[in-house]
C-alpha positions in Angstrom: 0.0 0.0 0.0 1.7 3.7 -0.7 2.0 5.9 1.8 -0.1 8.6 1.8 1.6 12.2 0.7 0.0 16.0 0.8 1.4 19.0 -0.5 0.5 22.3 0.7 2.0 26.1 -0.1 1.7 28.7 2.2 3.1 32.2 2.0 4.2 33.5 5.2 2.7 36.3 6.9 4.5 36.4 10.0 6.0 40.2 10.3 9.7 38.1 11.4 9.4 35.6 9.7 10.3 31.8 10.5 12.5 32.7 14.3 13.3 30.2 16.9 9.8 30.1 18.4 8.1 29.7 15.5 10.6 27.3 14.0 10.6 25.3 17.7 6.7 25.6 17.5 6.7 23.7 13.8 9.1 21.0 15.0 6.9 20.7 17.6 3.6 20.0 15.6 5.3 18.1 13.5 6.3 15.3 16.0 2.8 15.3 17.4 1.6 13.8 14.3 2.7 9.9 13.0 3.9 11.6 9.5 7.1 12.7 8.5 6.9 16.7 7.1 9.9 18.3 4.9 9.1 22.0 4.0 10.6 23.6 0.9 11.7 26.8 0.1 13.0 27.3 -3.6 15.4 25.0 -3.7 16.4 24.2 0.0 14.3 21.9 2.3 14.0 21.4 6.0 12.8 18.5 8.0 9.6 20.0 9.7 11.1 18.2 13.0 13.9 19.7 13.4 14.6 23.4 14.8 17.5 24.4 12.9 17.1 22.5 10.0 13.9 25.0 9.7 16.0 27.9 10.6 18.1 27.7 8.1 15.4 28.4 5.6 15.4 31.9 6.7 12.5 32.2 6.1 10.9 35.8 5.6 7.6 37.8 5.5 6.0 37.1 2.6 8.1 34.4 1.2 6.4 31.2 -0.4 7.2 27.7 1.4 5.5 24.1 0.1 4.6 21.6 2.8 5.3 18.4 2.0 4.0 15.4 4.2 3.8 11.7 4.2 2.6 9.2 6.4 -0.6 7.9 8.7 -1.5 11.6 9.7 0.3 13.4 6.9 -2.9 15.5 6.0 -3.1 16.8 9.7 0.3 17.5 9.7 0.5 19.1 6.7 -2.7 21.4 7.7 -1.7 21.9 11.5 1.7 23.6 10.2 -0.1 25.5 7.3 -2.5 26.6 9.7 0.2 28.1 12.1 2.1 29.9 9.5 -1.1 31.9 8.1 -2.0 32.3 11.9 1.5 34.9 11.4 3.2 32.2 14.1 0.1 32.4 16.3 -0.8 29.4 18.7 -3.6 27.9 16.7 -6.6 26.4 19.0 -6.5 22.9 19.3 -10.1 22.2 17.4 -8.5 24.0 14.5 -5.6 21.3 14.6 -8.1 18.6 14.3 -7.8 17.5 17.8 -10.3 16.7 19.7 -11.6 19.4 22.5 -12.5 16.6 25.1 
């Protein structure tokens, strides 16, 4: 059976861009879910669980990245991190993660 991949893009709206919280709150996401998430920028990519491989993305206002997940939970993955980064780096609610509130 193949494992199941999702692609996002997302343009960052954050007025810093990706920093260390934002990057440490990605990797974070990211291990909460059973998928494995690499995010792109132009050429360069970044494993979505680790904090300085996001980093050095440099990421800034208004710059494109693609999400790229696979795995069991790759679609929540890939939408929890997507969700964050148009949230400008915000904590997102849980029930907009797809968790459940209970």
């Amino acid at each position: 059976m193949a494992e199941a991949s999702v692609v996002r893009k997302v343009r960052v709206r954050a007025p810093d861009g990706l920093h260390m919280r934002s990057a440490a709150a990605i990797a974070t996401l990211v291990r909460q879910r059973n998928a494995e998430v690499i995010l792109h920028k132009g050429e360069q990519s970044a494993n979505g669980a680790n904090v300085l491989e996001i980093l050095t993305l440099a990421v800034m206002e208004g710059e494109e990245l693609t999400v790229e997940a696979k795995g069991p939970e790759a679609e929540l993955a890939a939408d929890a991190v997507v969700r964050f980064i148009e949230n400008e780096c915000e904590p997102v609610p849980p029930i907009c993660l797809g968790e459940n509130s209970g």
